[in-house]
N, C-alpha and C positions, 0 to 999 in steps of 0.2 A: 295639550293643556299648558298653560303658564305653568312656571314653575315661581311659586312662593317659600319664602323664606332665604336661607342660606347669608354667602356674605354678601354685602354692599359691593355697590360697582361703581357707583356715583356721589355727589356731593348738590343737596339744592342750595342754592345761593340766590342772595338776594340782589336788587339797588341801596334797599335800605339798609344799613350794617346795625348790628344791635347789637347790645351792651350785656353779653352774655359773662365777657370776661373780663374782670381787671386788668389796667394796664399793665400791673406789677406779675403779671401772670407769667408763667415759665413753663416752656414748652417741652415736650421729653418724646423717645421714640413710642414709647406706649406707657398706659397706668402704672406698672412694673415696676417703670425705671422713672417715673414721677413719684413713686412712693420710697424708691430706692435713697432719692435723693434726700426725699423727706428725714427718714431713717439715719443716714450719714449726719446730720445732725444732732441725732439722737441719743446715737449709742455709747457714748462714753458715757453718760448720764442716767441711762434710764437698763434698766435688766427685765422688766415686763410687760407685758400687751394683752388686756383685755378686747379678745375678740368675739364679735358675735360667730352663734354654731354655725348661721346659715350662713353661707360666705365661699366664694372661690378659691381653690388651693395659690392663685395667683397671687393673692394679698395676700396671705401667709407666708409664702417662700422668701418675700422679704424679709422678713420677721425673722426667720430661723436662718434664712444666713448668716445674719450678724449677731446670732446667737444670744438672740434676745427668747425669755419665756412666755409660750403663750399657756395663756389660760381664757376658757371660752368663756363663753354667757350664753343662757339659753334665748334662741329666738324657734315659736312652735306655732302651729297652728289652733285655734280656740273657735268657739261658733261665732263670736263678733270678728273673727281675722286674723291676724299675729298678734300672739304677745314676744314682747322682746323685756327680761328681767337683767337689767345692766348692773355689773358689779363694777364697784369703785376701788378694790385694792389694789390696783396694779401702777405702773408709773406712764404707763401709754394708754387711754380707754377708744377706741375706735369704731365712730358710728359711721352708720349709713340707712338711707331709707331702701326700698325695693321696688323695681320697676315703673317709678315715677309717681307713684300712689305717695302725698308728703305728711309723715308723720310727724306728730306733738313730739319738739325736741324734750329728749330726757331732763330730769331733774338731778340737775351734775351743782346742787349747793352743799358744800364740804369737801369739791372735787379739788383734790389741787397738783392732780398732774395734766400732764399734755392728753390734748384732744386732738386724734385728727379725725379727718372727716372725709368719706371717699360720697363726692357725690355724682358718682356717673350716671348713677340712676334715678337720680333729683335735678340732676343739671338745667329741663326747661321748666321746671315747676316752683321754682321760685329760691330762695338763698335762704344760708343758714349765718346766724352769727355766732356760734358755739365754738367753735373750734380753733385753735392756734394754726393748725396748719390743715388746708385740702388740697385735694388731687381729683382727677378724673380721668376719663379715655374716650375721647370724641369718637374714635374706633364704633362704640357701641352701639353710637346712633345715624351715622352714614359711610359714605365711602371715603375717607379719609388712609392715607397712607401709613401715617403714624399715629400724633393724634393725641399723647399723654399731657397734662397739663397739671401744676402744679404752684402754689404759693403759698404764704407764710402769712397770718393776719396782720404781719406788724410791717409787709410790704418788705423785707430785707433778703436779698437776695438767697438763693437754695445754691449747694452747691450746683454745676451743671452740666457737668460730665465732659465725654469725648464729643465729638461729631457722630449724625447719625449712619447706623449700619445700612450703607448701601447696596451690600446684598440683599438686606432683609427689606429695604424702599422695591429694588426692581422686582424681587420676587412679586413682591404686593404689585407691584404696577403690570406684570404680566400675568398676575391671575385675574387686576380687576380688568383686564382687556379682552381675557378668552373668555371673563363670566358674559361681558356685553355683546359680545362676536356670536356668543351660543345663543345668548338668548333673542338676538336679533335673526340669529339663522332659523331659532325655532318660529316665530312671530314670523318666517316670509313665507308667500305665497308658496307653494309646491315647485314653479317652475325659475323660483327665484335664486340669484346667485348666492352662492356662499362662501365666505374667507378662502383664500388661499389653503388648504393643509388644514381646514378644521370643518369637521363635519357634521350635522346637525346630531345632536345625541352625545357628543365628545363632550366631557367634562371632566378634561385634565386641568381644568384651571383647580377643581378641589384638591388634588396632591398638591400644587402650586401653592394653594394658601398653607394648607397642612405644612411645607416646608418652612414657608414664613415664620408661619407661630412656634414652631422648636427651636429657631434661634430666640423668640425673647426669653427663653430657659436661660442663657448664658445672663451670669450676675456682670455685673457694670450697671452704669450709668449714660445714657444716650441719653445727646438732643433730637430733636422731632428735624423734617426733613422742612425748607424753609418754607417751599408749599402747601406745606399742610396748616401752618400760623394764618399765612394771607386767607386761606379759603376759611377758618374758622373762626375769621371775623366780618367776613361776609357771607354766613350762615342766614339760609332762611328761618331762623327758629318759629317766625310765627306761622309759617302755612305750614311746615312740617307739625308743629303741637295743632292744627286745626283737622288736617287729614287723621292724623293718629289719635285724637279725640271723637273724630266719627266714627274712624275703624272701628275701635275700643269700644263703642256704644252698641255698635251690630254683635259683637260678639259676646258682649257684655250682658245684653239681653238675651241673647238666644242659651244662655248658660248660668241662670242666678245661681243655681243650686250648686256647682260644681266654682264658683269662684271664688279665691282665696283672699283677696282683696275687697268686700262687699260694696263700700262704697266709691265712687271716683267723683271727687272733688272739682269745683268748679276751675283751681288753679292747677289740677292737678294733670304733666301730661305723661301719657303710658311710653313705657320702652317696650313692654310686652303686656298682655293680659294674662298672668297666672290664675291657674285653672288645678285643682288636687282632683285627678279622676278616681274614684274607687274601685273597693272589690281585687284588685290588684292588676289592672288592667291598661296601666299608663305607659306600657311599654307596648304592646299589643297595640295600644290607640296610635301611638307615637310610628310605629311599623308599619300598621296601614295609610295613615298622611304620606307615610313617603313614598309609597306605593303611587299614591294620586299627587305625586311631585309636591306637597306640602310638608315643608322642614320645620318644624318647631322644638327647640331646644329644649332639653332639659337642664335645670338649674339648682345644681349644679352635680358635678360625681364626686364621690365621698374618696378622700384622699388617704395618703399616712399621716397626713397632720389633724387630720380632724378626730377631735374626742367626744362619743354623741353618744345621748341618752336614747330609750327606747321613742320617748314625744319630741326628740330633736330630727332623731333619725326621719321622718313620717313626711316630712318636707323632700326630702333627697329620695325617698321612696314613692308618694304622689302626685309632686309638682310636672308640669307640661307647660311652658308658655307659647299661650297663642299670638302668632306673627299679627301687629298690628301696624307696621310701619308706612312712613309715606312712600312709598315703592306702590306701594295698593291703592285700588279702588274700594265701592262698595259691592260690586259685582266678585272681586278676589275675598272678600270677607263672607258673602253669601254661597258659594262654593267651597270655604272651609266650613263655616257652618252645616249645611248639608252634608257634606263628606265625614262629621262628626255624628250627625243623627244618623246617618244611614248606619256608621260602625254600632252604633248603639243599640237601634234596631236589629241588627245583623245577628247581634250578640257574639 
């Protein structure tokens, strides 16, 4: 069986270059260390950070290195979808949308501290003009080595660190090499050759990544590797938002009731398809996909930073996103659907 999900291995590129980023854009090793930077600007000035509850401990750890305070806001799940309730006391407010799905920017009149804006998971669905400073992580949406991006509304340079961690480039570069070697060895005929020293079923390139992503634990500030700038201006964004909008559609229908995002917008393109499974079953579900080599994240695990209410918690408890990416067909979307009724069925 194909294996779905997991990390990227590749980058789709186009002839046509699109106009995803500003020129004044500034590149970083990952979101991390593009919010890092942001931050370094910040902190003589400001002592708090209104952050939404639902969020990755990633975007917080900057926050609390530089010993700034956070204080959450609750974002929950309701029968029309998420509600997110933004508080304005703080001197940093920090938005973002979710999974590509683009939300009615908040009502920030009386606001008069800094906005940033992480939009990784808004990135092809169109722009925001709220915010003083945004960031992102190309990381999220292909195979990119690094991949952090970062700018200022007023265009004036972000601080911008060391040179990029080239232990942490080659790691990425020899795991995105044994994901493509496996999966090309899995994809060959029976009596077909296979890589040198790697064997169909080896997938050590996952320790590989795993070792990548604990160095961007280490605080600093990195630049992005310079091939990652050139490829992510020649980013397919339109055939990758068109496959991942059909994805999204199979899976979208085969699951009304179970989707946490009800509606998907005409401009709207998916990073994932979040889905809240009930009953308490979303780990079980998540267990058996992997079983049938389908990897779907959950989003995200509840950290030491995070402060959550009983209806905040409920998100980290029944979210599952389904892999909707241009890596797939529509045939990989009809075999997770399936693979989803049958556990259902199963019970």
């Amino acid at each position: 069986m194909r294996e779905i999900g997991s990390e990227f291995w590749d980058v789709p590129v186009s002839d046509r270059p699109g106009s995803l980023f500003p020129e004044d854009t500034q590149w970083f090793l990952s979101g991390r260390s593009a919010l890092r930077s942001i931050i370094a600007e910040l902190v003589d000035r400001c002592r708090t950070v209104a952050m939404p509850s639902w969020c990755c401990d990633s975007m917080l750890q900057p926050f609390a290195e530089a010993g700034m305070e956070i204080r959450f806001y609750p974002v929950y799940p309701d029968d029309g979808g998420l509600v997110t309730e933004f508080r304005k006391d703080c001197d940093v407010l920090f938005l973002m949308d979710y999974f590509g799905y683009k939300a009615p920017p908040p009502d920030l009149s009386g606001y008069r501290g800094i906005v940033i804006r992480d939009v990784t998971h808004s990135l092809l669905s169109g722009t925001y003009e709220d915010a003083d400073y945004s960031f992102g992580s190309l990381r999220k949406w292909c195979g990119v080595l690094t991949g952090g991006f970062a700018r200022a509304k007023d265009g004036h340079p972000l601080p911008a660190g060391g040179p990029a961690d080239e232990t942490y480039v080659s790691l990425r570069k020899e795991a995105m090499r044994r994901k493509a070697a496996y999966l090309a060895a899995a994809d060959a005929e029976p009596d077909g050759t296979e890589e040198a020293g790697e064997k169909t079923g080896d997938k050590a390139y996952l320790r590989i990544f795993a070792e990548a992503e604990e160095r961007l634990d280490a605080p600093g500030i990195f630049r992005a590797a310079g091939s990652d700038t050139d490829l992510a201006y020649r980013l397919d964004a339109e055939g990758m938002k068109a496959r991942r909008r059909e994805n999204a559609k199979i899976l979208r229908e085969a699951f009304p009731e179970m989707l946490l995002i009800p509606e998907m917008r005409s401009g709207d393109c998916p990073l994932f398809v979040p889905v809240l499974v009930p009953d308490g079953r979303r780990d079980a579900l998540r267990r058996f996909l992997i079983r049938e080599q389908i990897y779907c994240p959950v989003h995200w695990p509840v950290s030491g930073y995070h402060r959550l209410g009983a209806r905040e918690r409920v998100l980290y408890e029944k979210e599952l996103s389904l892999v909707c990416d241009q890596r797939y067909t529509k045939e990989d979307m009809v075999r997770m659907t399936d693979a989803i009724h049958r556990f259902r069925e199963e019970g």
